[in-house]
PLY file of the C-alpha trace (Angstrom):
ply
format ascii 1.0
element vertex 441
property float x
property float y
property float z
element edge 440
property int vertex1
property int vertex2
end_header
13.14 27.34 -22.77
10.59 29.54 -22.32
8.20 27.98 -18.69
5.36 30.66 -19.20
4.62 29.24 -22.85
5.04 25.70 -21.78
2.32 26.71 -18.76
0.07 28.32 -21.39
0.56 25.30 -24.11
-0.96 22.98 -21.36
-3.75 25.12 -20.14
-4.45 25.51 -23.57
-4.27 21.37 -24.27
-1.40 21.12 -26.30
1.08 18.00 -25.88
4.05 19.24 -24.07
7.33 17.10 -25.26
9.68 15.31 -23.53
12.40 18.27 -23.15
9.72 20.67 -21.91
8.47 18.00 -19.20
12.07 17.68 -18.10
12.53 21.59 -18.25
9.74 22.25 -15.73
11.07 18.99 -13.34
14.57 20.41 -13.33
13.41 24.00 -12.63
11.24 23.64 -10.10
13.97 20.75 -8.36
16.81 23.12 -8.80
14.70 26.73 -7.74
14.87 28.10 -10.80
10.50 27.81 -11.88
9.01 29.04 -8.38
6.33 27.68 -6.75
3.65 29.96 -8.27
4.45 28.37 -12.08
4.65 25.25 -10.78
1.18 24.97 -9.31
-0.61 26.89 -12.37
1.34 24.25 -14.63
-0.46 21.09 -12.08
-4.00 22.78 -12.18
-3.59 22.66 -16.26
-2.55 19.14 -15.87
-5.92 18.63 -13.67
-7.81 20.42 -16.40
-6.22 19.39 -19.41
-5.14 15.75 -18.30
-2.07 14.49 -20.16
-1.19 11.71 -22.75
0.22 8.13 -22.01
3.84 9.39 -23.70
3.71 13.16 -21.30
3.00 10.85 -18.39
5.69 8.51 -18.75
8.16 11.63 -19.56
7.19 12.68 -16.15
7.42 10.00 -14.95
11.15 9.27 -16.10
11.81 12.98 -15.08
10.60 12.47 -11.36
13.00 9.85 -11.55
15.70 11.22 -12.60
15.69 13.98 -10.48
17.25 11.56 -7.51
19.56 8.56 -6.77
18.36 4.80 -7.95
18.51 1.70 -6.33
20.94 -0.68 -8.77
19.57 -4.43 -7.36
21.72 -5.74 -10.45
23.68 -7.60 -7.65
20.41 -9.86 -7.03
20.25 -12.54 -9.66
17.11 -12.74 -11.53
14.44 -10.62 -12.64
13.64 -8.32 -9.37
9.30 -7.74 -9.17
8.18 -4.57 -6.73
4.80 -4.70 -4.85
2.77 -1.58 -4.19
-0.62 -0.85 -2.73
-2.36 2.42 -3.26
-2.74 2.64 0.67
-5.67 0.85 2.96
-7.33 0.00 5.82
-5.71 -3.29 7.68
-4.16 -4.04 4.24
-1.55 -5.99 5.61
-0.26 -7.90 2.25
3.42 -6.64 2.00
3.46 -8.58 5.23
2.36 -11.89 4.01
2.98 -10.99 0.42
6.68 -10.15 0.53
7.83 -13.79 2.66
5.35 -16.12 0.55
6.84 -15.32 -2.90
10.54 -15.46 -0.82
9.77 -18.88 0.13
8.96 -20.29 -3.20
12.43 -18.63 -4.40
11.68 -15.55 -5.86
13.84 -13.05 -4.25
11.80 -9.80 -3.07
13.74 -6.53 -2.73
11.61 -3.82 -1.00
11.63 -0.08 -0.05
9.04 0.47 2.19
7.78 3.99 4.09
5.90 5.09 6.94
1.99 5.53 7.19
0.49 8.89 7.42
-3.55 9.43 7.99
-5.50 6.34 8.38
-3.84 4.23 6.12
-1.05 2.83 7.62
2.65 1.61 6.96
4.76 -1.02 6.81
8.53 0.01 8.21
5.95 1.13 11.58
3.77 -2.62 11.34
7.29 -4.01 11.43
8.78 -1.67 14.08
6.43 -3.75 16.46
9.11 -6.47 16.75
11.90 -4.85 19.12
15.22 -4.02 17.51
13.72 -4.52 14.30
15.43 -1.98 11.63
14.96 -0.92 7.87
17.63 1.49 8.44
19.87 -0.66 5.62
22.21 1.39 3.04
22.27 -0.52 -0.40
24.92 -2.92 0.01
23.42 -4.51 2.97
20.18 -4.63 1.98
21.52 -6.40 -1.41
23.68 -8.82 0.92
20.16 -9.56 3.11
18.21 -10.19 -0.09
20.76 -12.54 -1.64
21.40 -13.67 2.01
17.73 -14.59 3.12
15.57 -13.83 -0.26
14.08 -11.36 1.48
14.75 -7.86 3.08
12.56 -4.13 3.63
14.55 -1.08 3.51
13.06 2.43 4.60
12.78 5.19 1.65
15.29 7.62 1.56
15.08 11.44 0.75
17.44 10.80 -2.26
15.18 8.80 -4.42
12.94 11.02 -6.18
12.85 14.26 -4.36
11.35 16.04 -7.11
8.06 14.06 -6.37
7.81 14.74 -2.86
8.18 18.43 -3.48
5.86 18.16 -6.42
3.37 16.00 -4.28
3.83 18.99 -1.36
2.69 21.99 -3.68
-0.25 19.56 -4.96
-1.36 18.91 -1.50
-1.95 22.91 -1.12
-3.15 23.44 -4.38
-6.04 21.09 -4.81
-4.16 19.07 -7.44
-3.63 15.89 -6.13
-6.40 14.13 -7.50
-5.08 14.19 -11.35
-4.65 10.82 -12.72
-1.33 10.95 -14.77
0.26 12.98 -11.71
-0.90 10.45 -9.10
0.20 7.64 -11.76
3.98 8.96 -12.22
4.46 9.82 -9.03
3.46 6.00 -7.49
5.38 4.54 -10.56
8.34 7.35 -10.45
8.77 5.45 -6.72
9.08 2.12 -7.91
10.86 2.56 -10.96
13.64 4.61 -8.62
13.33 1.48 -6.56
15.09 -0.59 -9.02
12.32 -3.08 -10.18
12.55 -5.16 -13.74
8.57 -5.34 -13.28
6.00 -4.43 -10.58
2.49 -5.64 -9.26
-0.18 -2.87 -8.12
-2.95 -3.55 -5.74
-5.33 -0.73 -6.49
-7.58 -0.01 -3.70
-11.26 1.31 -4.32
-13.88 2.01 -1.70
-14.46 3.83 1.45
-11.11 3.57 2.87
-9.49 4.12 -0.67
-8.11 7.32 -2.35
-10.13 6.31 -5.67
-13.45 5.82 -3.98
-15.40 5.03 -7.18
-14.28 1.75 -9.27
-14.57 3.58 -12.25
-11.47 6.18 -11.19
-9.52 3.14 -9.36
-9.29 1.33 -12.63
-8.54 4.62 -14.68
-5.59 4.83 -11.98
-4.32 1.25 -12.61
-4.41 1.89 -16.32
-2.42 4.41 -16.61
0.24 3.35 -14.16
0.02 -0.12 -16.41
0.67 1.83 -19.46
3.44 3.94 -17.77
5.50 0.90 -17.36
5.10 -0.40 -20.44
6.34 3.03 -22.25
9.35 2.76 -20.25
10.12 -0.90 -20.16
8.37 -2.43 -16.92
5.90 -4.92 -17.24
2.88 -4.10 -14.41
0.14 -5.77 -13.44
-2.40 -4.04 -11.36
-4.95 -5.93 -9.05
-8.19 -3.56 -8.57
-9.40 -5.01 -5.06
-12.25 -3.69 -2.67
-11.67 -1.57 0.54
-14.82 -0.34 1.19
-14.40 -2.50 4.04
-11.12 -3.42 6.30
-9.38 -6.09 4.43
-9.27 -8.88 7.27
-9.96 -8.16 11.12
-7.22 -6.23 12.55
-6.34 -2.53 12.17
-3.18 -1.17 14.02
0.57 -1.62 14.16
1.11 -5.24 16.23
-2.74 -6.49 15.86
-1.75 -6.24 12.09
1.32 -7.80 12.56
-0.59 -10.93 13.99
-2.97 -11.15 11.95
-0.38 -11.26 8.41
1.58 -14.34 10.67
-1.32 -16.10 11.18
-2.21 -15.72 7.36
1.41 -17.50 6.77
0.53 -20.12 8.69
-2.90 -20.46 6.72
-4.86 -19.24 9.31
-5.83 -15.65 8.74
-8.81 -14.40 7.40
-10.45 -15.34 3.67
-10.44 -11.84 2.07
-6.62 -11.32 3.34
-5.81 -14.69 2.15
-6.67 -14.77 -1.23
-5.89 -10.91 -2.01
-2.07 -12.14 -1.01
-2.61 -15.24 -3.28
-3.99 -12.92 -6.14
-0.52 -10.43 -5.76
2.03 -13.04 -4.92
1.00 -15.24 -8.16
1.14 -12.16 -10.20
4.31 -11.47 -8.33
5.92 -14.93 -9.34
4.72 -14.98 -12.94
6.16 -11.40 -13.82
9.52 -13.08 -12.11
9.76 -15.85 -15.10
9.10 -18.76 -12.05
5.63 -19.47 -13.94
4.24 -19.14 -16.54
0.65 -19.31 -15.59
-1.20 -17.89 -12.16
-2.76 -20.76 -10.85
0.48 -22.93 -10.57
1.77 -19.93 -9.10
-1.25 -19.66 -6.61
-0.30 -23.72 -6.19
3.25 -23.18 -5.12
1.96 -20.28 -2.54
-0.68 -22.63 -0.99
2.01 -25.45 -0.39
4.34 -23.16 1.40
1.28 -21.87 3.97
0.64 -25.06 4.72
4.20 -27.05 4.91
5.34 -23.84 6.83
7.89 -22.40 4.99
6.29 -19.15 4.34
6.32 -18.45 8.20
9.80 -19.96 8.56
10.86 -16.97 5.72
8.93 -14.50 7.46
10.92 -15.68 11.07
14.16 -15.67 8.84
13.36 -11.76 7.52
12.55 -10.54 11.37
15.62 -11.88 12.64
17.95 -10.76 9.91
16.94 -7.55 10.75
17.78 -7.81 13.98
13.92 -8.25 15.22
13.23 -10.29 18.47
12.86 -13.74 17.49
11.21 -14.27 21.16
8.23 -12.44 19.46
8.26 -14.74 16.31
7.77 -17.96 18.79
4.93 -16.01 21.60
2.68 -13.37 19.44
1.72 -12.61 23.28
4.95 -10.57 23.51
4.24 -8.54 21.11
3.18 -4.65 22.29
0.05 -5.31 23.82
-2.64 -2.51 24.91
-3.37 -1.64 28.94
-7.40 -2.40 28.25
-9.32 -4.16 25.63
-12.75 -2.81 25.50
-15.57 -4.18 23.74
-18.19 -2.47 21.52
-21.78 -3.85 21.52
-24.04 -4.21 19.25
-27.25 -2.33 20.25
-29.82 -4.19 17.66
-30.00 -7.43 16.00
-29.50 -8.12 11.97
-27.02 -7.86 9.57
-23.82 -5.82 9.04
-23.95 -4.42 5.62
-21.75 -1.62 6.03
-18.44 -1.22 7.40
-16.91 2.14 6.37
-13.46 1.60 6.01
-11.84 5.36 6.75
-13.86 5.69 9.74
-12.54 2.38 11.25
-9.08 3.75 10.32
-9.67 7.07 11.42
-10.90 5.77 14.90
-7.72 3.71 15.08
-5.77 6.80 14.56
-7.19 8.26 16.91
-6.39 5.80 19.66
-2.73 6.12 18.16
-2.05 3.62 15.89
-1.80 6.30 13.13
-0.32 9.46 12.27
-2.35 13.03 11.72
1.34 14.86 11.51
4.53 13.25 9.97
6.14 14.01 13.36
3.62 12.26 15.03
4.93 9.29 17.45
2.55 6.03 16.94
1.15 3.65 19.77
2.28 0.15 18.38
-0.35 -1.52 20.66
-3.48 -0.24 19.99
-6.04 -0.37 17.48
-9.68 -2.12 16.62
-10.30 -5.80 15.93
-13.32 -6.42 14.06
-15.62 -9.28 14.76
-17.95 -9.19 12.11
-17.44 -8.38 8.23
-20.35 -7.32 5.78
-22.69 -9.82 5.53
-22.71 -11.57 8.97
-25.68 -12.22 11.09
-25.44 -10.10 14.35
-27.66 -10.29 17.53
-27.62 -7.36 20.12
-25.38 -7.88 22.78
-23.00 -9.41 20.57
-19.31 -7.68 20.18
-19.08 -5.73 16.75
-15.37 -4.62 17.74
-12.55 -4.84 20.60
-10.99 -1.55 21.05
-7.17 -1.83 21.77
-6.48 1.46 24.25
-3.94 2.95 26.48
-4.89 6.59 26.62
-8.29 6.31 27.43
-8.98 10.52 26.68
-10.71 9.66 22.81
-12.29 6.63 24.11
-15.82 7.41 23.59
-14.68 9.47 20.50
-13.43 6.11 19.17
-16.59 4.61 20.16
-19.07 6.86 18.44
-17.12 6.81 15.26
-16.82 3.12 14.91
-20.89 2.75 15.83
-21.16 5.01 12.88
-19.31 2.59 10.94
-20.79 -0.30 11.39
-24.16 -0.20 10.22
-26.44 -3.12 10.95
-29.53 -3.63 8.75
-32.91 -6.17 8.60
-31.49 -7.67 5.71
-28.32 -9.37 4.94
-26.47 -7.92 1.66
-23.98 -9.78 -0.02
-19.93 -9.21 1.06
-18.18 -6.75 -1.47
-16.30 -8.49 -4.81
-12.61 -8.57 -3.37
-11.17 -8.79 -6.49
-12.88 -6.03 -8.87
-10.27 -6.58 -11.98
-7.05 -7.29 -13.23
-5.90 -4.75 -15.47
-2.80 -5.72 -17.44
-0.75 -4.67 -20.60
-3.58 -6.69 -22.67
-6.48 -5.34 -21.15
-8.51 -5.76 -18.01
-9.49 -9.11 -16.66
-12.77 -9.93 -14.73
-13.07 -12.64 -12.35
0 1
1 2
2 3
3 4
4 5
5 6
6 7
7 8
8 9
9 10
10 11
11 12
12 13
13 14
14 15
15 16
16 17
17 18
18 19
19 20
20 21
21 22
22 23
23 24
24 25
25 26
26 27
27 28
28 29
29 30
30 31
31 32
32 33
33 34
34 35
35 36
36 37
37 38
38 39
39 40
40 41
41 42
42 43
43 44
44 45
45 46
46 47
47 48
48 49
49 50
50 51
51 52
52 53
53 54
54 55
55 56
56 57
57 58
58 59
59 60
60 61
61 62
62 63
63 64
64 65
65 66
66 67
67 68
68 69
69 70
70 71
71 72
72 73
73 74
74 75
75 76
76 77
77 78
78 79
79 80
80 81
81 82
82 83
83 84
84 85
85 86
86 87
87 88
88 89
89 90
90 91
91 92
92 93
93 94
94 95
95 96
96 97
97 98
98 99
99 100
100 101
101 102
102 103
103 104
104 105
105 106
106 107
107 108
108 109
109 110
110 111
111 112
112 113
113 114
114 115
115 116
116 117
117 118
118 119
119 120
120 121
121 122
122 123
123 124
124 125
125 126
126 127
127 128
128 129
129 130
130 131
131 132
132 133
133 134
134 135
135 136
136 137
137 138
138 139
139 140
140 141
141 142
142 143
143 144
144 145
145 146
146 147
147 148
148 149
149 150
150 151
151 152
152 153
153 154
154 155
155 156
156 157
157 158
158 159
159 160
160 161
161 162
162 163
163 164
164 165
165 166
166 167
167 168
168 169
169 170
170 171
171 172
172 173
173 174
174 175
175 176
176 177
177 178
178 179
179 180
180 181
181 182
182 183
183 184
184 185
185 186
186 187
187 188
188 189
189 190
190 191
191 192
192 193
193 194
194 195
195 196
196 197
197 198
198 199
199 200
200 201
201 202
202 203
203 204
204 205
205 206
206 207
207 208
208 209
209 210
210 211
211 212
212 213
213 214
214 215
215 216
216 217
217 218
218 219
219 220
220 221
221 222
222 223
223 224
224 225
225 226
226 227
227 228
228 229
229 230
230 231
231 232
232 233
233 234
234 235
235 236
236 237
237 238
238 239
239 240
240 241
241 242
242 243
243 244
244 245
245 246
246 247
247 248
248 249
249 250
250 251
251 252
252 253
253 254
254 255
255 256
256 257
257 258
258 259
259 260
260 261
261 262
262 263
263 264
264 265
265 266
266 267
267 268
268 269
269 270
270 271
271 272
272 273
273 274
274 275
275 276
276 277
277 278
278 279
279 280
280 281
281 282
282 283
283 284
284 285
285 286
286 287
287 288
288 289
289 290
290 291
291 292
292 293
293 294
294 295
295 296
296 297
297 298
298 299
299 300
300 301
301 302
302 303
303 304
304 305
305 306
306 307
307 308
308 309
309 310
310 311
311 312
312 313
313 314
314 315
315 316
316 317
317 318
318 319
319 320
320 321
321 322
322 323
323 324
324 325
325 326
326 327
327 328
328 329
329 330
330 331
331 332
332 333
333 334
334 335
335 336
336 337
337 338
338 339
339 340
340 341
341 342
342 343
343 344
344 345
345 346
346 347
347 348
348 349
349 350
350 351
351 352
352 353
353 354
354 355
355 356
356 357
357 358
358 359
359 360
360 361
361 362
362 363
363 364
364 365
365 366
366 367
367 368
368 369
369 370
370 371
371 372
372 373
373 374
374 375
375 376
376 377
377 378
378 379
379 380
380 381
381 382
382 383
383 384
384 385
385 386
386 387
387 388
388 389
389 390
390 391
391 392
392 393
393 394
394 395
395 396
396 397
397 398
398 399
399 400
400 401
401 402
402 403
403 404
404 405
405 406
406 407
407 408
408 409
409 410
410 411
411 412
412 413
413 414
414 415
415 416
416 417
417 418
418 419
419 420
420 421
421 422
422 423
423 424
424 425
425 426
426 427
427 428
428 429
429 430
430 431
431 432
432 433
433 434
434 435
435 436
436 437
437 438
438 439
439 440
């Protein structure tokens, strides 16, 4: 097969077919298309765009290029969670143990953050001991064992994505729709679910800043999975703004246990209500959302959700201790306030500067082989929309190295802008795009 006519087909708009998609993802995986094709063949792609059938075929192709996880050893239909990345989005955390309590068994492969968004294997790394090292038998045993278990990616599940995703990061091609679609859905299809639930982020501290492109995203990953047999639901949902309070690796972790106990903040809350429902009625457990919303609500309150999410730490060998005293947690040297210098309302908070300022006190990585500061981070004390009086504490910084303090503190007065007039919060939920359509609230 000839790669230089494929290239020019594309650049020229054509429909490439399924054995030419699976040409260039075998070459390039195996050494035989260099780099050089590759990229002109992902700047057509950005030109040209590609059709629902080409994306799934490259989709399927990214996937086959590695291992897959067989969960046939969990009864039941298996439903995958996946968030387009955040700021404080802390919902695998609540998410994943609420739909395990109502007995839906959750199965997840989970990475590392990188930038200001950040991940869950490091939010849960703040319990001591705690491990996602798991090969696949025991992390089938723990699911079938507890309903619940997180296991760390590994380099053999699609590999031809993370090299693809490398030469797109140095090219200027990452921002293409159907290559951004198939390579989020590539992951989760590798990941062994029946059916999968997106939370879509848009805003500030989102890849898809406009609404417009977030819900083109969720589209096409929605059609992706129904070409290849996966129902998916996406959730479009705001981050212009921090979803809930806390930002950093243990405040995080505090905040999502507090929000199982049905005590964390509103806009967390219900965004884990809207994904678990969606979560248990993709399972077969309901066959409407609001009884599934129902059956999450019970388990906050009569505790079960947090006695799951105690039952998941210690299964993977996490300190319990920390479960029963949040205190123990990793906890900063200093915890520094940041004032507000006027009176009014808040009706901004920029969501990637609040990350990027959390980053830079360490909860986040700039490098890959960057080591992270489980400790710190910022806690907000206002949201968009509040009423704020000068002298009153916008933030509390969580520090150890004090050397980008006032860094950290310039940025995040940047971010929260305070106006004479309140504004109204940001629409959590912007849609629900599904195999039918797309839903408004």
């Amino acid at each position: 097969m000839n790669t230089l006519e494929i290239i020019r087909r594309k650049r020229d708009g054509h429909e490439l077919t399924t054995e030419e998609i699976r040409h260039l993802i075998r070459g390039y995986t195996d050494g035989t298309i260099p780099d050089y094709q590759m990229s002109a063949w992902a700047m057509a792609v950005y030109f040209r765009g590609m059709t629902e059938r080409e994306t799934a075929d490259l989709t399927m192709a990214l996937v086959d290029s590695g291992d897959r996880v067989d969960l046939s050893g969990i009864p039941g239909r298996k439903v995958d969670k996946h968030s387009t990345g955040g700021v404080g989005d802390t919902t695998t955390l609540v998410v994943a143990p609420l739909v395990a309590a109502v007995g839906v068994p959750v199965a997840k492969l989970s990475g590392r953050g990188l930038g200001h968004t950040g991940g869950t294997v490091d939010k849960l790394e703040s319990f001591r001991g705690f491990s996602t090292e798991l090969d696949t038998t025991e992390f089938i045993e723990l699911v079938n064992r507890t309903g619940l278990a997180v296991m760390g990616q590994t380099a053999r599940l699609t590999p031809a994505d993370k090299q693809l995703y490398a030469l797109r990061d140095v090219t200027a091609t990452v921002d293409s729709i159907p290559l951004i679609a198939s390579s989020i859905m590539s992951k989760k299809i590798a990941a062994g679910a029946d059916a999968i639930v997106l939370d879509v982020k848009t805003g500030d501290g989102a890849f898809m800043k406009r609404e417009e492109d977030a819900v083109r995203l969720a589209e096409a990953m929605v059609s992706i999975g129904k070409q290849v047999g996966r129902t998916t639901v996406a959730v479009v949902s705001d981050m212009s703004q921090p979803l809930g309070f806390a930002v950093g690796n243990a405040l995080e972790v505090k905040e999502a246990m507090d929000t199982l106990k049905g005590a964390g903040p509103a806009d967390l809350t219900e965004l884990s209500l809207q994904i678990g429902a969606r979560m248990l009625v993709l399972s077969g457990a309901f066959h409407d959302a609001q009884a599934a919303r129902e059956a999450l609500v019970r388990c906050m309150q009569d505790g079960s959700a947090f006695a799951k999410f105690r039952e998941f730490i210690v299964a993977q060998s996490g300190d319990p201790g920390q479960l029963d005293d949040p205190s123990l947690l990793p906890k900063a040297k200093h915890e520094i306030p940041l004032i507000a210098e006027s009176s009014g309302f808040v009706t901004e908070i920029r969501a990637e500067e609040v990350g990027l300022a959390a980053m830079r006190l360490g909860a986040g990585r700039m490098t890959k082989a960057d080591v992270i500061d489980h400790a710190v981070g910022v806690v907000l004390h206002r949201k968009v929309g509040d009423p704020v009086k000068a002298g009153d504490t916008l933030a509390t910084l969580h520090v150890n190295q004090t050397a980008t303090l006032e860094e950290v503190k310039k940025r995040l007065k940047e971010a929260i802008v305070i106006g004479e007039r309140r504004v109204e919060p940001p629409t959590l939920i912007r849609c629900i795009v599904t195999e039918d359509g797309i839903i408004r609230p």
